[in-house]
C-alpha positions in Angstrom: 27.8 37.1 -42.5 30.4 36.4 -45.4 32.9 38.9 -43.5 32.2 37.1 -40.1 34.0 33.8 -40.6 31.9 32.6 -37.1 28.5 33.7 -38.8 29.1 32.0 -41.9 30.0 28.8 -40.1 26.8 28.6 -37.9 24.8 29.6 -41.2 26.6 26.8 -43.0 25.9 24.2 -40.3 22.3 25.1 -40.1 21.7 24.8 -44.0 24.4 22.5 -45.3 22.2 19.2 -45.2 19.4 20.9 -46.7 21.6 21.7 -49.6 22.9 18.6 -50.0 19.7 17.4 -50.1 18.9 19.3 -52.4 21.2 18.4 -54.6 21.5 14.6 -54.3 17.7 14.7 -55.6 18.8 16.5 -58.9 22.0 14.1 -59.6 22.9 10.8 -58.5 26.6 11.1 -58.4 28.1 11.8 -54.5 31.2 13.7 -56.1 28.7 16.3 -58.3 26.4 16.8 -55.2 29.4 17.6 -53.5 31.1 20.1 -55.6 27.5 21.6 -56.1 27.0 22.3 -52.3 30.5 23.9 -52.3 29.6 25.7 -55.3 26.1 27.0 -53.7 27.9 28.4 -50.2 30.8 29.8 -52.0 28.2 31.8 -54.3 26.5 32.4 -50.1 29.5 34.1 -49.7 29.6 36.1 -53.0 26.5 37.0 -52.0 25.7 37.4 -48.8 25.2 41.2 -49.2 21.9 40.8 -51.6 20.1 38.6 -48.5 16.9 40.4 -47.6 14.9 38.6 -44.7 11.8 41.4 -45.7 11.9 38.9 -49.0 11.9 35.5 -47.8 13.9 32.9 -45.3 17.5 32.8 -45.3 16.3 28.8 -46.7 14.3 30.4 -49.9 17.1 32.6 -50.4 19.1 30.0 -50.5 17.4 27.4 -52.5 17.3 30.2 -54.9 21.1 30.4 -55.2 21.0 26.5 -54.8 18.7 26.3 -58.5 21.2 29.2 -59.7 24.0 27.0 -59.2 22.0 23.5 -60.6 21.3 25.4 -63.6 24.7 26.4 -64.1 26.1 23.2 -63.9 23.2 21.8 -66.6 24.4 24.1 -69.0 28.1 23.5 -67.9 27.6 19.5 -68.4 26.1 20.4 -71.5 29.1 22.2 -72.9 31.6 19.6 -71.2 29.3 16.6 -73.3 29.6 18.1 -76.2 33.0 19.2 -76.3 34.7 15.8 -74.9 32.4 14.0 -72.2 32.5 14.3 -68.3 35.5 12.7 -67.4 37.7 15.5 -66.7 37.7 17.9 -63.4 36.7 15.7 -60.9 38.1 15.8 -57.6 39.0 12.8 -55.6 37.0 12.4 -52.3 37.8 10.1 -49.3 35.9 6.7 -49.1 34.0 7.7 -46.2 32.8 11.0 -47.8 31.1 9.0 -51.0 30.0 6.8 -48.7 28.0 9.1 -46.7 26.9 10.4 -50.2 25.9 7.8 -51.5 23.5 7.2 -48.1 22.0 10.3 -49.2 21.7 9.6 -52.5 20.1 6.3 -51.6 17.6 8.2 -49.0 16.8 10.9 -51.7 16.0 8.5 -54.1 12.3 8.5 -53.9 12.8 12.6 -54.5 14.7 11.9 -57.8 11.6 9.6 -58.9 9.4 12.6 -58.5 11.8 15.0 -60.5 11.9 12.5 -63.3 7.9 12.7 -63.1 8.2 16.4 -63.3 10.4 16.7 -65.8 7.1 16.9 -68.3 6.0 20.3 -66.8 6.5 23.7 -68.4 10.0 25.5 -66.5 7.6 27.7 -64.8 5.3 25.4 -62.5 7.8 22.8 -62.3 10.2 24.9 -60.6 7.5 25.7 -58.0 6.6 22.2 -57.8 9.7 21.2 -56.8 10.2 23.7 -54.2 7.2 23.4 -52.5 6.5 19.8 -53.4 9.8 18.1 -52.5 12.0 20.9 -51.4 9.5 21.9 -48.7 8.9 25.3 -49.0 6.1 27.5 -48.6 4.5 29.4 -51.6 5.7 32.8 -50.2 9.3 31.2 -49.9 9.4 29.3 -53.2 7.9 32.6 -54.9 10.8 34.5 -53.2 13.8 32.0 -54.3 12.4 32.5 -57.9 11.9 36.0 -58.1 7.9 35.7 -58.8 5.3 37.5 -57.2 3.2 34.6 -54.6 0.0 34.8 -56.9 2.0 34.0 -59.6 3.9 31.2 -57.8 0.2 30.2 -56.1 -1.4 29.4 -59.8 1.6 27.3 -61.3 1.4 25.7 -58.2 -2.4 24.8 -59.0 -1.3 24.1 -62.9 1.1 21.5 -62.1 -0.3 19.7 -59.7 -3.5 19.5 -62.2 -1.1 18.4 -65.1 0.2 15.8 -62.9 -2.8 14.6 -61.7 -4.4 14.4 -65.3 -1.4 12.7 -65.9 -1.3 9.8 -62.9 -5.5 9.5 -63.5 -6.6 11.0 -67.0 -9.6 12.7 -66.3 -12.1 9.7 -67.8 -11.2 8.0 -65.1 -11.9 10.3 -62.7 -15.7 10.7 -63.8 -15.7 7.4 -63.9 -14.9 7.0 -60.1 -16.5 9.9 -59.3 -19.7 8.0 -61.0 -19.2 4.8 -58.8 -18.4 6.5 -56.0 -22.0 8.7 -56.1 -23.9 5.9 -56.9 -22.8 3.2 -54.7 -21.0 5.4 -51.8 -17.7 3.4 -52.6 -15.3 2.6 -55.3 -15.1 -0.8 -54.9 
């Protein structure tokens, strides 16, 4: 694919909105999710040769480069903060290219809501979470894009979603619908 400029451009037309949605639910600035997507299909092309379909979709493998990439630039911003803020580096983009990212931006922000709500998780089940939660993958695929083994992938999966609910309905509450609801054959 990366030495077959007509490959790489179907695989980049099939996957570049996934990406970018991918993105614009981890940051809310159009020029960042922009570079970022850039960033993710020139690492495709860096690449390319590692892709094993035996392992996963071409969609897990690439969410997997996609949270390689995220996690770079979290430690990058880091660096750049601490040194002398985020203003440098930036490149300009055309009017009609922030405002199609900010659309997305707008569209993905109900998926940013849910990573903030994450963000209390342990690494480990949060980054399954978020791929099978709001990214959309399987288990099998999100185990594949983070180099675990499915059972492993299968009972993070079951921890956070049991840390979240605890957290949404803290478990007194629960017995105490559970209660009403046995007794009465309603919650109301």
């Amino acid at each position: 694919m990366a030495r077959d400029p007509a490959l790489f451009e179907e695989f980049y037309r099939r996957h570049v909105d996934a990406v970018t949605r991918f993105m614009a639910r981890r940051v809310d600035d159009p020029h960042t999710v922009a570079d970022l997507t850039t960033e993710v299909f020139l690492a495709v092309i860096d690449s390319a040769h590692t892709y094993r379909s035996a392992l996963g979709s071409e969609r897990a493998w690439l969410y997997g480069i996609a949270r390689n990439t995220m996690s770079a630039e979290r430690r990058r911003a880091a660096r750049e903060a601490h040194l002398r803020g985020r203003v440098a580096g930036r490149r300009l983009l055309a009017e009609d290219d922030i405002a199609r990212l900010e659309d997305k931006l707008a569209a993905e922000g109900t998926g940013r809501r849910a990573m903030a709500a994450m963000a209390g998780l342990p690494d480990g089940e949060r980054a399954v979470l978020e791929l099978v939660a709001v990214d959309q993958l399987s288990v099998a695929e999100a185990a594949a894009a983070l180099g675990i083994r499915q059972v492993t992938a299968r009972g993070r999966l079951f921890r956070a979603r049991r840390r979240l609910r605890d957290v949404a309905e803290p478990p007194a509450d629960r017995t105490a619908t559970t209660t009403v609801t046995a007794y009465t054959g309603s919650t109301a």
